[in-house]
PAVO-798752 format. One record per residue (C-alpha): residue in one letter; x, y, z. Coordinates in Angstrom, 2 decimals, padded with zeros to 5 digits, always signed. Layout:
site code->A; x->X; y->Y; z->Z
...
//
This chain:
site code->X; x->+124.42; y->+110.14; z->+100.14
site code->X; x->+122.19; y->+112.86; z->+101.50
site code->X; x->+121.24; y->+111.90; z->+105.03
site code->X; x->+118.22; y->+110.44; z->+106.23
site code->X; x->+116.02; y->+113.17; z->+107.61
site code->X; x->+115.24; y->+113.74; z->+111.84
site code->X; x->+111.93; y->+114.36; z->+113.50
site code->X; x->+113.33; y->+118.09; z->+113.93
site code->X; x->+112.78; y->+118.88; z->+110.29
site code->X; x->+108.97; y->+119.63; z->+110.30
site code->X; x->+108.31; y->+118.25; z->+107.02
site code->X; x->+109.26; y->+114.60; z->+108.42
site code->X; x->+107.56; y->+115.45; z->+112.32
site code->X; x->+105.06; y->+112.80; z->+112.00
site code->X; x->+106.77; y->+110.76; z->+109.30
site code->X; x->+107.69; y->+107.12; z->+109.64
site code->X; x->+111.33; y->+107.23; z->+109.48
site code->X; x->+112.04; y->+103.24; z->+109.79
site code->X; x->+110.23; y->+103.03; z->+106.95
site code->X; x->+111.78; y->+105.65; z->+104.58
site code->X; x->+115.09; y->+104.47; z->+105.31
site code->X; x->+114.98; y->+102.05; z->+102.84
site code->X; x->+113.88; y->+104.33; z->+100.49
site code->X; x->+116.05; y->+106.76; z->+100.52
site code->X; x->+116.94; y->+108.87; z->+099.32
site code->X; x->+114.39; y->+109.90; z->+097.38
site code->X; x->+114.38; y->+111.08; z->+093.60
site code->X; x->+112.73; y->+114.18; z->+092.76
site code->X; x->+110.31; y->+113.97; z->+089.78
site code->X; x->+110.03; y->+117.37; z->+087.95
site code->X; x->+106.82; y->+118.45; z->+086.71
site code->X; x->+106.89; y->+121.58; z->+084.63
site code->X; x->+104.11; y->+123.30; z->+082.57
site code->X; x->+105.32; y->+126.00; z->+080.12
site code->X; x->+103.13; y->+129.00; z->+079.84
site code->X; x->+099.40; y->+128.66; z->+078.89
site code->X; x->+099.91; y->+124.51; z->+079.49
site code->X; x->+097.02; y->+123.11; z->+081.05
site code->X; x->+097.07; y->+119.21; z->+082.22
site code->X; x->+095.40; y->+117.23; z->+084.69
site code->X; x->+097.42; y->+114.50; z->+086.85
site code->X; x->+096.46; y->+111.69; z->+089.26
site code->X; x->+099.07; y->+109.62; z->+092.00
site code->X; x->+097.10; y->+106.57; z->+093.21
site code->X; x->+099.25; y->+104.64; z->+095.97
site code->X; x->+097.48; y->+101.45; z->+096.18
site code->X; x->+100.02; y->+098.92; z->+096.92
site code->X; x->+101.20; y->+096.36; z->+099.77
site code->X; x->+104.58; y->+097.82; z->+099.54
site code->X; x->+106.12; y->+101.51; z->+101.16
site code->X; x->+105.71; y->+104.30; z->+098.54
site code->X; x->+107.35; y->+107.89; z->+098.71
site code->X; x->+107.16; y->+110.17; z->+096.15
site code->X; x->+107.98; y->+113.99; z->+095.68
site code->X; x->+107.06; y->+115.90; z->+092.94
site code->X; x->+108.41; y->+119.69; z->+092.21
site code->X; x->+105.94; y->+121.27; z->+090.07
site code->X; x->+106.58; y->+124.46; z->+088.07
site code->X; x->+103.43; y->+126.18; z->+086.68
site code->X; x->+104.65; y->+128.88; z->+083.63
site code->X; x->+102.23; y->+132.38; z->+083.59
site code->X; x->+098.86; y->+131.39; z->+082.64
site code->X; x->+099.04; y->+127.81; z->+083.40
site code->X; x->+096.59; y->+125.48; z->+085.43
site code->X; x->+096.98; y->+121.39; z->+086.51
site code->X; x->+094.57; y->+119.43; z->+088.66
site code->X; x->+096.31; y->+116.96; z->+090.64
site code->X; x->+094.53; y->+114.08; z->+092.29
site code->X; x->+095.85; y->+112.10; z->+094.86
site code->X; x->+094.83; y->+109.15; z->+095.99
site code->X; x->+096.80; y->+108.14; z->+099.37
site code->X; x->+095.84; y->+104.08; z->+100.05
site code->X; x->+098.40; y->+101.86; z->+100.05
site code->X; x->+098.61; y->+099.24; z->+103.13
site code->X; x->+102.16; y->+100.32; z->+103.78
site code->X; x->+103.91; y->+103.35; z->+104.57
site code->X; x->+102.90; y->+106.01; z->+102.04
site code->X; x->+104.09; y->+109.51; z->+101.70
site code->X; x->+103.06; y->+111.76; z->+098.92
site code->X; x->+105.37; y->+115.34; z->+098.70
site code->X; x->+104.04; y->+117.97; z->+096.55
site code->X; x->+106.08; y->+121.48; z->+096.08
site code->X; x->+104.43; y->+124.10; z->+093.45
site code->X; x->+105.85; y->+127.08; z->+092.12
site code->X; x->+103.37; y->+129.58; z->+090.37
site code->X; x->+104.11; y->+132.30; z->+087.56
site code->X; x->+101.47; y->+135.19; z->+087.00
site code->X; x->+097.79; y->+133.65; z->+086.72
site code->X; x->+098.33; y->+130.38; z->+087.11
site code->X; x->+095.92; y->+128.03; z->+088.59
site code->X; x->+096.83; y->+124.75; z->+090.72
site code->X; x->+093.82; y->+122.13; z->+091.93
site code->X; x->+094.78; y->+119.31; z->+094.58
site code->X; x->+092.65; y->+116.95; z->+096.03
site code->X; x->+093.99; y->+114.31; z->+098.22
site code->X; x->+092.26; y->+111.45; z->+100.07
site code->X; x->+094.36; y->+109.35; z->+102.37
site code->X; x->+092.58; y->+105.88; z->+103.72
site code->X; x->+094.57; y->+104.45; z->+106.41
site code->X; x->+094.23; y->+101.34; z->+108.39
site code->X; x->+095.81; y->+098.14; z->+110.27
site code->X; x->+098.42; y->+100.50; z->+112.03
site code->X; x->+100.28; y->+102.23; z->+108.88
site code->X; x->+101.41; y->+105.62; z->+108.33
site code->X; x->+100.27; y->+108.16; z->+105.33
site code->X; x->+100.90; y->+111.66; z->+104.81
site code->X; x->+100.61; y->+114.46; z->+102.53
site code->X; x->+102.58; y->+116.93; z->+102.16
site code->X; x->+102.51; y->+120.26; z->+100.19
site code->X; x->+104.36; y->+123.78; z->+100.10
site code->X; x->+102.60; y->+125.96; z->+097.29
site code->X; x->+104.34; y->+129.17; z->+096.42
site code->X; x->+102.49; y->+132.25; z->+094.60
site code->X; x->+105.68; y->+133.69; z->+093.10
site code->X; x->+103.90; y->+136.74; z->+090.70
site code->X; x->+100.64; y->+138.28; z->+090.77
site code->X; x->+097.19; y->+136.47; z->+090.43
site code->X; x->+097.69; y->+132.97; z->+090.68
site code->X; x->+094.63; y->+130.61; z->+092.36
site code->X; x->+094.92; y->+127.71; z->+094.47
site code->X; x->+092.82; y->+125.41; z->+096.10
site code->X; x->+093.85; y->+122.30; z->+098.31
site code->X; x->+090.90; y->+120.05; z->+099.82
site code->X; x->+092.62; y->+116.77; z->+102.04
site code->X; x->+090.38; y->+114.07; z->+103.32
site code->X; x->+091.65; y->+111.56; z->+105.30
site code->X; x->+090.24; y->+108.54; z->+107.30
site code->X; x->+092.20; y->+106.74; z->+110.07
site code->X; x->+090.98; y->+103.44; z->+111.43
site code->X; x->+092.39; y->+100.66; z->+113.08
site code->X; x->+095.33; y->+102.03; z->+115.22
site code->X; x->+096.36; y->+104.11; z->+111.72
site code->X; x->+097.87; y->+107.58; z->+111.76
site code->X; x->+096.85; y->+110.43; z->+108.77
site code->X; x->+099.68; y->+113.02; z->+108.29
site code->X; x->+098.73; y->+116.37; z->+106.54
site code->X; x->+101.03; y->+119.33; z->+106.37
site code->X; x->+100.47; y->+122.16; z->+104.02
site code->X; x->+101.69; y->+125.38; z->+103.41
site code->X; x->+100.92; y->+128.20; z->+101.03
site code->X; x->+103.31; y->+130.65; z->+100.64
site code->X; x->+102.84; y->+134.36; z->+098.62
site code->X; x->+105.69; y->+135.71; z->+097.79
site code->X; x->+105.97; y->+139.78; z->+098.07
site code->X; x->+104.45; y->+140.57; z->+094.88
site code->X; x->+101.94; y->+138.37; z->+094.58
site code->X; x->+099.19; y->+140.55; z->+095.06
site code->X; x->+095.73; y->+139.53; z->+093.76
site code->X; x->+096.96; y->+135.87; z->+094.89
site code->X; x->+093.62; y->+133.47; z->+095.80
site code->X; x->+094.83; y->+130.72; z->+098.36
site code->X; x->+092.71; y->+128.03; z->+099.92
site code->X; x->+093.47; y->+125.09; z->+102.17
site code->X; x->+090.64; y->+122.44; z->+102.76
site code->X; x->+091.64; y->+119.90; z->+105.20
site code->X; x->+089.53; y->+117.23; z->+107.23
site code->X; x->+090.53; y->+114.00; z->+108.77
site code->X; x->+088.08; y->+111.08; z->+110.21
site code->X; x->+088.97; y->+108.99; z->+113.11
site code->X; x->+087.47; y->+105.77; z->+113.16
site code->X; x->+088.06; y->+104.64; z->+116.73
site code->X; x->+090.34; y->+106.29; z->+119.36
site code->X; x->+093.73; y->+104.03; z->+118.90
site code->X; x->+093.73; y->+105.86; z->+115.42
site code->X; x->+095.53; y->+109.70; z->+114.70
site code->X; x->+095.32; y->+112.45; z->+112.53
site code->X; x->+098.17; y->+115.24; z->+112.37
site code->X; x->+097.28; y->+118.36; z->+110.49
site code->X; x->+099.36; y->+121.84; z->+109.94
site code->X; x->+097.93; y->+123.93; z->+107.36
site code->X; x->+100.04; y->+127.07; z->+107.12
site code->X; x->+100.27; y->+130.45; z->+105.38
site code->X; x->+102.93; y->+132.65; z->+104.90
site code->X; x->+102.02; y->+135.72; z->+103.76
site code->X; x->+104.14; y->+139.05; z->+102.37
site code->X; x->+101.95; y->+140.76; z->+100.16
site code->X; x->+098.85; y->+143.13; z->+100.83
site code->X; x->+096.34; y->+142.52; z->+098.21
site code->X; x->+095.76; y->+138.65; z->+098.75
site code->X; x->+092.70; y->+136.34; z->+099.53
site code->X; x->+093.95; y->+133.49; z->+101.58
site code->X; x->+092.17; y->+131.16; z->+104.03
site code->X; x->+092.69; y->+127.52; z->+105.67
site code->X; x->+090.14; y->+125.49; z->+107.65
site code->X; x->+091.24; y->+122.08; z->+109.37
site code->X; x->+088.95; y->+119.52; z->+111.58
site code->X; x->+089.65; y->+116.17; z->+113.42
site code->X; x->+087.07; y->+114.58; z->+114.63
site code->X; x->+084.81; y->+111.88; z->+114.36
site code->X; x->+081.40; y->+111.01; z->+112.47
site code->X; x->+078.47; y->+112.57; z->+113.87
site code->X; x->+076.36; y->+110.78; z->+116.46
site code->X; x->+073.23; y->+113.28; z->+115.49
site code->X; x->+073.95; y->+111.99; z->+111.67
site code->X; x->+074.00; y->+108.84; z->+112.39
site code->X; x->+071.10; y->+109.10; z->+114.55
site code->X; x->+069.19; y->+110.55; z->+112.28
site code->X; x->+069.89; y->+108.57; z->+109.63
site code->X; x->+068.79; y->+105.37; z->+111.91
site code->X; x->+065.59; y->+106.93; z->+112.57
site code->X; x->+065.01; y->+106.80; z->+108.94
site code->X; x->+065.51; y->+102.71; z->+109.09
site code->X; x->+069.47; y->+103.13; z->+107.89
site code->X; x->+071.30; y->+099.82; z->+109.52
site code->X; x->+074.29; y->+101.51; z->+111.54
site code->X; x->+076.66; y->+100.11; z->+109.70
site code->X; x->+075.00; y->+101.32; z->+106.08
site code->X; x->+074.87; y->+104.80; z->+107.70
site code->X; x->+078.25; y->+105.08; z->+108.24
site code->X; x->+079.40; y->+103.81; z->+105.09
site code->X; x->+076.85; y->+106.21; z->+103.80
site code->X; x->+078.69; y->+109.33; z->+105.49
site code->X; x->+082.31; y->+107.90; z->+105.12
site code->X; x->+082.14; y->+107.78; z->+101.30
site code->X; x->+080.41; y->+111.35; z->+101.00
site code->X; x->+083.88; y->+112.55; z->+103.07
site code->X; x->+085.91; y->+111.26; z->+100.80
site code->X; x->+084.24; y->+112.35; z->+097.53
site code->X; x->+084.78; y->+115.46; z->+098.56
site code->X; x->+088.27; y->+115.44; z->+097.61
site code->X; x->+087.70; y->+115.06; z->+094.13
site code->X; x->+084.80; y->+116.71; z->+093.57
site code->X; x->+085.27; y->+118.27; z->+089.89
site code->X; x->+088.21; y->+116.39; z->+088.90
site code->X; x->+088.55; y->+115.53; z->+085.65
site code->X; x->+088.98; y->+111.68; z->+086.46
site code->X; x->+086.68; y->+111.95; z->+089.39
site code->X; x->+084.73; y->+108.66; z->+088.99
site code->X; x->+087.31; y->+106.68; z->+088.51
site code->X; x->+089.12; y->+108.28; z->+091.44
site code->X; x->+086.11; y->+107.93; z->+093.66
site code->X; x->+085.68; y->+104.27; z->+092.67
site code->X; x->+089.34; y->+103.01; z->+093.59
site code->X; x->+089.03; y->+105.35; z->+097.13
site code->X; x->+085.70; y->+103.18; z->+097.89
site code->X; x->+087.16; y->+100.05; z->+097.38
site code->X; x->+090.36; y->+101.25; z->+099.62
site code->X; x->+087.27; y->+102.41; z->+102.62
site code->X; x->+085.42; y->+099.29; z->+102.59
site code->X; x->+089.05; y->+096.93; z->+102.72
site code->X; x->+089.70; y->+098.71; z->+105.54
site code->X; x->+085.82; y->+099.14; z->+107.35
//
């Protein structure tokens, strides 16, 4: 049996290991899209009970998936996504993570630009209330080759009071010349000067910050091709746990 992972493997840093070791090991599911392919996916964890899942997705030349994720579960929940990418391939993730009453969740993604032009673009919202903890660590990876590769990381976590945590690591690892790559990450909480403002304009408090909250988190899956239904189930996770 392969052996339970150690906080000095920096994929499982911030992870909750009591948790995962009934879980594991863990079975990879293998997600492979032949050239041309195009398909959109969506993993919802919504459930009382610890979830881990890893995917390994293989994009063929040409091909493009959207993957939503949808991190919300009132257990431990870990999501694992690696990508490979052929020539001109396109990958889309957009994660939201809603964490509350003490629990653990955490994304995690390598994505590696393996031949020339291939796009991706990774936005991660997460909101951590309640003595929670958010995990995001992402790498992109471009392989020497790659050039013309277009790499983005997106990642923003909300803390709702100061027991709560957010870790976030977005990383690049670069080896080719003619690339366009860029990561921004931000902890922090809502904005007194929003709120504020939005009081002044007869908002209760309390309407104000759902107000905010649930633009945050729409941006994950802004332009997904199940994005309604995606937003819907993330606002019902954000006001269970407001």
């Amino acid at each position: 049996m392969t052996a339970l992972p150690t906080r000095k493997q920096e994929d499982y840093r911030y992870a909750d290991l009591a948790a995962l070791a009934p879980l594991w090991p863990v079975t990879v599911e293998q997600v492979v899209l032949a050239a041309g392919e195009s398909r959109a996916m969506s993993l919802v964890n919504s459930g009382d009970s610890p979830l881990v899942r890893e995917l390994a997705v293989t994009l063929g030349d040409g091909a493009s998936l959207d993957l939503a994720v949808l991190n919300a579960g009132s257990g431990y929940g870990r999501i694992a996504v690696r990508a490979e990418l052929g020539a001109g391939a396109r990958f889309n993730l957009g994660a939201a993570q809603l964490a509350g009453a003490g629990q653990v969740l955490e994304v995690i993604t390598e994505v590696a630009h393996l031949a020339p032009d291939a796009t991706s673009r990774q936005v991660v919202r997460s909101v951590a209330g309640r003595g929670s903890t958010a995990n995001y660590l992402g790498k992109v990876l471009v392989a020497k080759g790659a050039d013309g590769t277009d790499g983005e990381q997106s990642v923003r976590a909300m803390l709702l009071d100061r027991q709560s945590a957010a870790n976030a690591r977005p990383e690049l690892e670069i080896h080719a010349d003619d690339v366009k790559c860029a990561h921004g990450c931000a902890v922090g909480e809502l904005d007194a000067n929003a709120l504020f403002y939005m009081a002044q304009r007869g908002l209760p408090p309390e309407l104000a910050k759902r107000l905010m909250l649930q633009a945050f988190v729409a941006e994950a899956f802004a332009g997904m091709p199940d994005e309604d239904a995606l937003l819907e189930q993330a606002l019902a996770a954000l006001e269970a746990m407001l």
